[in-house]
N, C-alpha and C positions, 0 to 999 in steps of 0.2 A: 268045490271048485274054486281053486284060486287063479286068480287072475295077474299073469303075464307083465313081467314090471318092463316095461321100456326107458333105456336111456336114452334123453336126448344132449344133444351136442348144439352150445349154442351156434348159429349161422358162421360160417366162413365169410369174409368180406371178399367181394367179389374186385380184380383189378381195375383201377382206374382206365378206361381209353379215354382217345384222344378228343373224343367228340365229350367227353365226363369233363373235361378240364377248361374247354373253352368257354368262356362267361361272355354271356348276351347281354349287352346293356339293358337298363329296364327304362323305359317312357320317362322322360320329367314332366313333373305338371303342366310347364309351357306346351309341351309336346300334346297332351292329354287335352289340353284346353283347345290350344287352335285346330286341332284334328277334329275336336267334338261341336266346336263352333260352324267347323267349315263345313260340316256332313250336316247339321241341321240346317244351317242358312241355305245354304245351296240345293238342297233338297226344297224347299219351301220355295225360294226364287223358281228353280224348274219346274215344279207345278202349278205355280201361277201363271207363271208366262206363257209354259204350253201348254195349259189349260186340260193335261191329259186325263181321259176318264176309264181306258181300258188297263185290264188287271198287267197287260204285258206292257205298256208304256209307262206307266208307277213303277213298275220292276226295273227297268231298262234304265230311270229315272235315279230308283233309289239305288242300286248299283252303281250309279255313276257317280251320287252324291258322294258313295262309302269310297271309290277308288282317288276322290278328291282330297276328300279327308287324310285318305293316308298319305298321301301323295306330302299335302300340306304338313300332317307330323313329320313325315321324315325327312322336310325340309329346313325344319327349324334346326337353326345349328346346337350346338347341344353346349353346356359350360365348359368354360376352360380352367383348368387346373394347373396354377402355376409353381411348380416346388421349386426352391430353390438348390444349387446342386449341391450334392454332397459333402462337399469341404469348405461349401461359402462357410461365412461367418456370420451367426443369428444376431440382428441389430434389434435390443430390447427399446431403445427408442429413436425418433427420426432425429436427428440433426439438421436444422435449417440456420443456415448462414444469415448471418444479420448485416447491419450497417449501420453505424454512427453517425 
């Protein structure tokens, strides 16, 4: 009995769409930071103050901390990137104007 050779073909690359091409920003650390800050203090503040003990007021609690949290990342504005435009002229150093 011999055994059947199969040829394989490596994968075809499948076409780019439109949804393939569009780039998500990804979180900055600031972003990362006050979201993760805001969701645990806030969470903590809420249970002490309302002093909740039932499983569905923690829930309703913690939920609320998480929608704070994001709320606060994606209010952080995010860096600005300033290039200069393409036919300026690159100055290797600054020039500051003196006086005698």
């Amino acid at each position: 009995m011999h055994a059947k050779r199969v040829e394989r073909h490596p994968p075809q690359p499948t076409p780019k769409t439109s949804e393939d091409t569009i780039a998500m920003p990804r979180p900055t650390a600031a972003q990362l930071a006050y979201g993760s800050c805001t969701v645990v203090l806030s969470t903590l503040a809420m249970l002490l103050l309302s002093q909740a003990s039932s499983v569905l007021a923690i829930t309703v609690i913690a939920l609320a901390a998480l929608a704070l949290g994001l709320l606060v990342a994606m209010t952080v504005p995010a860096p600005r990137t300033t290039e200069a435009p393409a036919g300026a002229p690159v100055d290797e150093e600054e020039r500051v104007p003196t006086t005698l």
